[in-house]
N, C-alpha and C positions, 0 to 999 in steps of 0.2 A: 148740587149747586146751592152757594150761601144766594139770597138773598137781603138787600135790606129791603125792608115792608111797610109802610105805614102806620100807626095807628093812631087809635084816640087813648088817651089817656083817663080812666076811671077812678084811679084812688091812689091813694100816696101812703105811703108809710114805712117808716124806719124801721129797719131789721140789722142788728148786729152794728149798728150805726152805719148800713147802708141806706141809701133813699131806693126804694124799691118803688112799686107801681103796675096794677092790672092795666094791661093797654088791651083794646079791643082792636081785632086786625076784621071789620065785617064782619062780625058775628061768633068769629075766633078770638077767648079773650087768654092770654098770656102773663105770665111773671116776666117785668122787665127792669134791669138795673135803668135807675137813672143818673148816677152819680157823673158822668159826663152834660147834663144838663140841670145841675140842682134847684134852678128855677123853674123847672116845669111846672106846670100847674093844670089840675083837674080840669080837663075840656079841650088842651091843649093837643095837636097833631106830632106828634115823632116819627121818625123814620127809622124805625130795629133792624141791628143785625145782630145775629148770632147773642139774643136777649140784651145787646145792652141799646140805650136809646142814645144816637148818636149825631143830631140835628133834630130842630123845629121843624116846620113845615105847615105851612096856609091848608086851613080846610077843602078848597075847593082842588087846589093840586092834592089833597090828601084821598080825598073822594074821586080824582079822576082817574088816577094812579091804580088806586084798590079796585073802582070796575073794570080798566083795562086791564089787571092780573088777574080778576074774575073770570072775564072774557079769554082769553088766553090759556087759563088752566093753572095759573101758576100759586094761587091759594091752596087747592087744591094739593099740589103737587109737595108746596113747603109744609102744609098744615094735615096734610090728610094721613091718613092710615101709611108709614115706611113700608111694615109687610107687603102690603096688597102693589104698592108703587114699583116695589123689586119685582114682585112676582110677573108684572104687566111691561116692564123692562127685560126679565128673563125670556119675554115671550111666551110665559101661558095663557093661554084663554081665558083661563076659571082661577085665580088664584085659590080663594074656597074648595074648590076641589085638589090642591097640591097638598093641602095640611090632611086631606081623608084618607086613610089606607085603600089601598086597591084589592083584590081578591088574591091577588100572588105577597100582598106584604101583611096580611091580616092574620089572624091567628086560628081562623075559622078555616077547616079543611075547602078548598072550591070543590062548587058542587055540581056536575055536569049530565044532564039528562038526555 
């Protein structure tokens, strides 16, 4: 699932003569084009999808927004570990244990007493 996300916007600067930009999404911070918003400015709230910023957006809906997908899971879910979010969709328990050889795929004879 794409979502657009909030964030703040921390720094600005031109790459390739694109207007680029760290946006912090709560604590997650990202590369985001901003060339759909060139007047953005440092402090400023955007709404991302898919890295580009694509509307302003008020602090306080900026902030109410990001705790409720906190709450929800859904930071998580856009920002967290892809691996571990398949493995917990496939239905394993442990995804850490699906990347570990077992005794039948190991290279070590099993050893039964």
């Amino acid at each position: 699932m794409c979502l657009a996300v909030p964030g703040k916007v921390l720094s600005l600067q031109e790459r390739n003569g694109t207007l680029m930009s760290i946006v912090d999404f709560g604590g997650v911070q990202k590369d985001v084009c901003l060339q759909y918003i060139p007047d953005a400015a440092v402090g400023d709230y955007v709404v991302v999808h898919v890295g580009f910023a694509i509307q302003r957006l008020d602090e306080e809906s900026a902030i109410r927004t990001l705790a409720e997908f906190e709450h929800l899971g859904v930071l998580k879910e856009e920002f967290g570990d892809g691996f571990a979010l398949a493995a917990r969709q496939a239905g394993l328990a442990n995804p850490e244990a699906a990347s570990q050889p077992t005794a039948q795929q190991s290279d070590e004879p099993e050893v039964r007493s």
